[in-house]
KOLMAR-428486 format. One record per residue (C-alpha): residue in three letters; x, y, z; chain. Coordinates in Angstrom, 2 decimals. Example, Ala and Ser with C-alpha at 12.3 -4.5 7.8 and 13.67 -1.06 7.14 Angstrom:
<sites>
 res      c1      c2      c3 chain
 ALA   12.30   -4.50    7.80     A
 SER   13.67   -1.06    7.14     A
</sites>
This chain:
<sites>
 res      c1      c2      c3 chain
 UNK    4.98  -42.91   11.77     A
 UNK    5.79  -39.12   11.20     A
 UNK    9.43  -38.22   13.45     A
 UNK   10.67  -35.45   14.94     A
 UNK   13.30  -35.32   12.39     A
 UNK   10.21  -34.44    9.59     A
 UNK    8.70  -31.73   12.45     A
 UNK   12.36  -30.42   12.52     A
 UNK   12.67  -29.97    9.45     A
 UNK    9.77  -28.55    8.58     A
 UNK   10.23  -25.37   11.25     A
 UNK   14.19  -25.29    9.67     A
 UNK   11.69  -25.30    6.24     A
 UNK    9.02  -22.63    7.78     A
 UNK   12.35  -20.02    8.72     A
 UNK   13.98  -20.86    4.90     A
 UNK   11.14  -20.20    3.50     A
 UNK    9.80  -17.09    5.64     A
 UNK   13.20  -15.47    4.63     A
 UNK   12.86  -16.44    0.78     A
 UNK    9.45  -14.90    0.54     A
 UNK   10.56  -11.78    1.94     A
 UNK   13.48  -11.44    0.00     A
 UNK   11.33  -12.25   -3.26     A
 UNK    9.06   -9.72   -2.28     A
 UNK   11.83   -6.88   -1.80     A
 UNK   13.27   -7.80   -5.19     A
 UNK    9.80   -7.39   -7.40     A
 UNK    9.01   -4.66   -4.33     A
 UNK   12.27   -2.43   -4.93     A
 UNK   12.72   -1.11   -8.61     A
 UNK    8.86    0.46   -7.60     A
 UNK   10.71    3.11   -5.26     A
 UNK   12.31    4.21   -8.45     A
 UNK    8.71    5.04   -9.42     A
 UNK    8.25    8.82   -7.85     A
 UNK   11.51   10.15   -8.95     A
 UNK   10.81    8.50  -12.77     A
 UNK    7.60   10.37  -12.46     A
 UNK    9.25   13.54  -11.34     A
 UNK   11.56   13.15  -14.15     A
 UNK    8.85   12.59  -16.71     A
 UNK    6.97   15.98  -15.34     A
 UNK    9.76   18.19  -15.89     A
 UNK   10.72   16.79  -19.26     A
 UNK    7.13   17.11  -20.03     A
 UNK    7.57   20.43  -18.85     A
 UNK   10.65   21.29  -20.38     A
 UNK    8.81   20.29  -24.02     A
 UNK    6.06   22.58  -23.11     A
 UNK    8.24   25.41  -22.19     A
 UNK    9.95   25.10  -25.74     A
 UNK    7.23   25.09  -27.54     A
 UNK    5.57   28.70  -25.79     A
 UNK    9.58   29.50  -26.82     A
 UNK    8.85   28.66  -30.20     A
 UNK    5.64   30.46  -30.25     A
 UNK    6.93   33.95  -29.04     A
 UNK   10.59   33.59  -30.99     A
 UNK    7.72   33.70  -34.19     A
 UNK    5.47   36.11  -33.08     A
 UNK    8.84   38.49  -31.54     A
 UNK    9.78   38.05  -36.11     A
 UNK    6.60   39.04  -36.98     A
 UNK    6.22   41.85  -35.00     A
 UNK    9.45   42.62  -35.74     A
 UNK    8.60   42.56  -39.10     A
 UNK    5.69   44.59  -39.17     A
 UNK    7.48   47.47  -36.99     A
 UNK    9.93   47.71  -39.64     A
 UNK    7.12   47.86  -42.56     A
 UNK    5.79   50.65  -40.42     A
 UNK    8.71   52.22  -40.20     A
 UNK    9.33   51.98  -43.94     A
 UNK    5.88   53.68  -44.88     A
 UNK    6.79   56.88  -42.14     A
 UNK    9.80   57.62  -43.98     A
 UNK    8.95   57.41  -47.33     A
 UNK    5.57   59.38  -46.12     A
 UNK    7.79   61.72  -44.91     A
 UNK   10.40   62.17  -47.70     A
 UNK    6.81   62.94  -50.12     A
 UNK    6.05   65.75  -47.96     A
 UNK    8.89   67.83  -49.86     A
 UNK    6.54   66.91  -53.22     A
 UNK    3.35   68.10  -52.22     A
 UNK    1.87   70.78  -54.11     A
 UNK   -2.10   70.90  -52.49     A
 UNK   -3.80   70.17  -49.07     A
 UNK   -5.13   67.55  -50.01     A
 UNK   -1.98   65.98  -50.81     A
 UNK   -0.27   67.59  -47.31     A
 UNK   -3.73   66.04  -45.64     A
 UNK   -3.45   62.54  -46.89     A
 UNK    0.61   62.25  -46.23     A
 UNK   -0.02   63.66  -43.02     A
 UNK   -2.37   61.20  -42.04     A
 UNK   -0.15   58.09  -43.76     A
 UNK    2.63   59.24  -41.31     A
 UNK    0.03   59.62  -38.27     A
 UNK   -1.16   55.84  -38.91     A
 UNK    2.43   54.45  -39.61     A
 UNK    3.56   56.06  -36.44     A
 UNK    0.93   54.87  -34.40     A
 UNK    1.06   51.19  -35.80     A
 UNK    4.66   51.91  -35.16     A
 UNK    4.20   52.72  -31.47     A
 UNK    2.04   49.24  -31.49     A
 UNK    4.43   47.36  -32.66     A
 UNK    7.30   48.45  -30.68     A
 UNK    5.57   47.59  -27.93     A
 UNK    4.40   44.39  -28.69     A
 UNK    8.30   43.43  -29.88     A
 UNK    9.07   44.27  -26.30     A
 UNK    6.45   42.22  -24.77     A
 UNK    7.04   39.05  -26.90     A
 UNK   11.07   40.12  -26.06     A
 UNK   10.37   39.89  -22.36     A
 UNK    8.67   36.66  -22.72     A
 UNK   11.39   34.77  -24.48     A
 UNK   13.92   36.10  -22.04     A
 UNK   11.60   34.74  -19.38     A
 UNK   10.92   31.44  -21.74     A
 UNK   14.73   31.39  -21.58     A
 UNK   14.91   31.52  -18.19     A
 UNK   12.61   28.91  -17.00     A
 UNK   13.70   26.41  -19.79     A
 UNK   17.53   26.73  -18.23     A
 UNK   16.36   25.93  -14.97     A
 UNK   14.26   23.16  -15.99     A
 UNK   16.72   21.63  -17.61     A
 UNK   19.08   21.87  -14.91     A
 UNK   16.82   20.02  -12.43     A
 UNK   16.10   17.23  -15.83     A
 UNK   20.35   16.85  -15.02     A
 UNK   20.11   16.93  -11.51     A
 UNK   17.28   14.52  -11.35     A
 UNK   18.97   11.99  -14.48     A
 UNK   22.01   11.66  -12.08     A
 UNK   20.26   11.26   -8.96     A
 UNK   17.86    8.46  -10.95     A
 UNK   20.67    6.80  -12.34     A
 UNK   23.03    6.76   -8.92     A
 UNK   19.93    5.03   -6.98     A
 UNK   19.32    2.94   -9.41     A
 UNK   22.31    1.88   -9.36     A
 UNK   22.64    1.34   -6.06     A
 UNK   18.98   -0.47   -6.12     A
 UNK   20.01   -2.84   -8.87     A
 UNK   23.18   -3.50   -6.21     A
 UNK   21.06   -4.25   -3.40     A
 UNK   18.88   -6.73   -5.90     A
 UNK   21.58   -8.73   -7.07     A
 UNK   22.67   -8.95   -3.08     A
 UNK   19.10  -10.14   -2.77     A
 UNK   19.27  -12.69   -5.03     A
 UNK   21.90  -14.21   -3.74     A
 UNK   20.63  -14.37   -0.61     A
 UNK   17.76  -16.64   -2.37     A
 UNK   19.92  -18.66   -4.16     A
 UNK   21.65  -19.72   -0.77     A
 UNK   18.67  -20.39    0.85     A
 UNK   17.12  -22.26   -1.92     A
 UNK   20.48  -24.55   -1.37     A
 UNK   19.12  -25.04    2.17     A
 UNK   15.89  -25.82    1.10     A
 UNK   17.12  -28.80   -0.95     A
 UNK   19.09  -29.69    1.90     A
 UNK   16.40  -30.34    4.00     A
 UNK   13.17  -31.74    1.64     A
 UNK   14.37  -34.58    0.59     A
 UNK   12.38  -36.87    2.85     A
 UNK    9.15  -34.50    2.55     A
 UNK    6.33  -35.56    0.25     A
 UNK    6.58  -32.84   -2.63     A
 UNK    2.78  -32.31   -2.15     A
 UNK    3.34  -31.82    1.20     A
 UNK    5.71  -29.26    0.08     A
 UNK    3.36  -27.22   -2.04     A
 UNK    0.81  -26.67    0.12     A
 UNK    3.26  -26.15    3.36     A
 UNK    5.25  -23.09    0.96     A
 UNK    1.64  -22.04    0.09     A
 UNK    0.47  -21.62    3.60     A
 UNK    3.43  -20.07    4.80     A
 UNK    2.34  -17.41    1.91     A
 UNK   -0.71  -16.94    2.91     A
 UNK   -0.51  -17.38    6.40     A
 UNK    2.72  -14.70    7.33     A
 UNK    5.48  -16.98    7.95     A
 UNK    3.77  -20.13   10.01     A
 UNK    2.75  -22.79    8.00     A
 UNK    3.97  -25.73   11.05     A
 UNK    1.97  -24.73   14.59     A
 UNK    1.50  -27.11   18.13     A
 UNK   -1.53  -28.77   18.85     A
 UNK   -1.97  -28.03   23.08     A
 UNK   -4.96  -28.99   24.96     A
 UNK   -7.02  -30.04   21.41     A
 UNK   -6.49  -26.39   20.29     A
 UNK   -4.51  -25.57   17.25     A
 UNK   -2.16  -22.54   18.56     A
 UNK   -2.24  -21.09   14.96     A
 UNK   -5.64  -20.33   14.94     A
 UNK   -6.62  -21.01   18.29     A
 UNK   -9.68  -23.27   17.14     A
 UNK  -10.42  -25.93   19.46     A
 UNK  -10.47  -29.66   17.25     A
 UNK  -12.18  -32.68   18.20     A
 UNK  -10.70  -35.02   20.31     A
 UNK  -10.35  -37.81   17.37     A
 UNK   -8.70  -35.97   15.13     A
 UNK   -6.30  -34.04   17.77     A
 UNK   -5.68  -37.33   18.93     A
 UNK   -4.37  -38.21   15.41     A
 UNK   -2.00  -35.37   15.92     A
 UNK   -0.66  -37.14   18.98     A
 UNK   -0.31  -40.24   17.38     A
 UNK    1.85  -38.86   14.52     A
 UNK    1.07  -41.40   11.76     A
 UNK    0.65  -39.12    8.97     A
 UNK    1.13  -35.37    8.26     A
 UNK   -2.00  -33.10    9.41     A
 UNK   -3.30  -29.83    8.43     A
 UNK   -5.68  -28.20   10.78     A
 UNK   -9.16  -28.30    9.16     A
 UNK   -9.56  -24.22    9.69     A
 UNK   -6.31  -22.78    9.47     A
 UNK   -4.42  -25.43    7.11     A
 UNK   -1.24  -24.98    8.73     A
 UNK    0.27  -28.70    9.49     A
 UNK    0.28  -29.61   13.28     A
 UNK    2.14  -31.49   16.05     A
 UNK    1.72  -32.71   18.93     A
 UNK    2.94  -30.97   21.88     A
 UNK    2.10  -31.78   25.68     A
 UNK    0.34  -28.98   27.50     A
 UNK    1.41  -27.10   30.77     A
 UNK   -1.61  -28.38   32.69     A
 UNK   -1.11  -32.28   31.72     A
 UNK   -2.52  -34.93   29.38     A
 UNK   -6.18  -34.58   30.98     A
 UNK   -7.23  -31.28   28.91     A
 UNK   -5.96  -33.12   26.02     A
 UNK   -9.21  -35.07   26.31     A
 UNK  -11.16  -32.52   28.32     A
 UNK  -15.27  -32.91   27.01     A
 UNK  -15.52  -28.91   26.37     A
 UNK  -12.54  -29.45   23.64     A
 UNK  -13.89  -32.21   21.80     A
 UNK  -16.65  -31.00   20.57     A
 UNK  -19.46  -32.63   18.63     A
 UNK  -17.74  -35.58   19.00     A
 UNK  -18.40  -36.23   22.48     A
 UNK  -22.11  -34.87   22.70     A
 UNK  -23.26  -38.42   21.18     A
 UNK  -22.23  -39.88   24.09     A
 UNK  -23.56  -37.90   26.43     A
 UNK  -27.27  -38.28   24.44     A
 UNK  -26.31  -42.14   24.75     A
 UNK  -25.92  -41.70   28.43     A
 UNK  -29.19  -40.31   28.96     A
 UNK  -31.12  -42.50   27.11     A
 UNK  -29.36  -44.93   29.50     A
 UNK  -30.99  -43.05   32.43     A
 UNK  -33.89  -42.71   31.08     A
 UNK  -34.70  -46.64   30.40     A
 UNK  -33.46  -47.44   33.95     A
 UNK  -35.71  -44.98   35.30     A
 UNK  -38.79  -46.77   33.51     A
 UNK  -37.98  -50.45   34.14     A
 UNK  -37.30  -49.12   38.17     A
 UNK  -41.43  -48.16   37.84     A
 UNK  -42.24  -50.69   36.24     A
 UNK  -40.83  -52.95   39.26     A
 UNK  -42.69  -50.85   42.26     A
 UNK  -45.61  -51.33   40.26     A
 UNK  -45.31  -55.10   40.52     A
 UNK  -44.81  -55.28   43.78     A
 UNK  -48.21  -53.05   44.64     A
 UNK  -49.91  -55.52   43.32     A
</sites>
């Protein structure tokens, strides 16, 4: 015989357990809200490394252009110094056209010296304020992590204590019985131990045969409803014991007797003609 002491302690069970689930989910749920600001920090270092390397790019090609302005520069002069030397037009032509083509490479370069300068100041730029929002964003990531890995430890405690409770109160419970009651409450949001009113299960709201609701009632052994799985008890309903064994609840179980009644009918009805036959004659 199954008490009310087990049924007690299986809804104390259902609440211990209800809470311990949803404090094990919050602790494997919580280090994920880290998850969009460790992305946001990945992006900007990403960027960051990006930004560096366009730095590195233009810092070279700024050198080289740098480099070839002053070449330029070096073949004006010294054009310029020959044209003291000269002594034919041909000569004056050809200097005069060195100096024409070193100027205008010279013009060329200057300009693209400036253009590589004004990209590494704006390189610059951008890498400084990326790398002040990489700071900003390390602090932020490390002060709510922090404050997450707080709130887990809290957590776990919380489980601990409850897992105390739980011992407290399954000693007397089959350990199978166990299993499968944590494993509904799982799957079933928090109500793995339901009534049985009226030969209806009020956790899934499926009517059961009379026979086996009956079983509830009689409380010999621990019973999971055949649909839903959750473990039931007995529990009178508002409108009496008669819908407990009402004909529309019990289902196929009572439609055999009904056949059987007919067929009762039926052969009372043929031996009644077979009598008013008799007495015609």
């Amino acid at each position: 015989m199954i008490t009310n002491t087990v049924f007690e302690n299986l809804r104390t069970l259902q609440d211990i357990l209800s809470q311990k689930i949803t404090l094990e989910h919050d602790i494997q749920e919580m280090p994920k809200l880290l998850n969009a600001q460790e992305e946001l920090l990945a992006r900007l270092k990403k960027t960051f490394i990006e930004k560096n390397q366009e730095y590195e790019r233009a810092r070279l090609a700024e050198a080289e252009y740098r480099n070839l302005l002053m070449e330029a520069e070096q073949s004006r002069e010294h054009a310029e110094k020959n044209m003291d030397s000269i002594n034919t037009q041909r000569e004056y032509e050809a200097l005069d056209k060195e100096i024409r083509d070193a100027s205008e490479k010279e013009q060329q370069y200057r300009k693209e010296l400036q253009n590589q300068e004004r990209i590494l100041l704006d390189l610059d730029d951008q890498m400084r304020h990326s790398a002040g929002l990489i700071q900003q964003q390390e602090a932020e990531l490390a002060e709510r992590r922090a404050s997450i890995e707080a709130e887990i430890a809290e957590k776990k405690a919380q489980v601990e204590q409850l897992v105390e409770q739980e011992r407290a109160v399954t000693p007397d419970i089959d350990p199978e019985v166990l299993f499968k009651f944590e494993r509904i409450i799982r799957n079933k949001m928090g109500r793995g131990i339901v009534a049985i009113k009226g030969g209806v299960c009020m956790g899934c709201h499926m009517i059961l045969p009379a026979q086996f609701a009956n079983s509830v009632r009689l409380g010999e052994e621990i019973v999971f409803c055949p649909y839903c799985s959750r473990i039931l008890y007995y529990e009178e309903s508002e409108q009496g014991e008669e819908d407990f064994f009402d004909i529309e609840d019990a289902g196929s179980l009572t439609d055999l007797d009904d056949i059987e009644d007919e067929d009762y009918e039926e052969e009372d009805e043929e031996e009644e003609e077979k009598i008013n036959i008799d007495y015609d004659d």
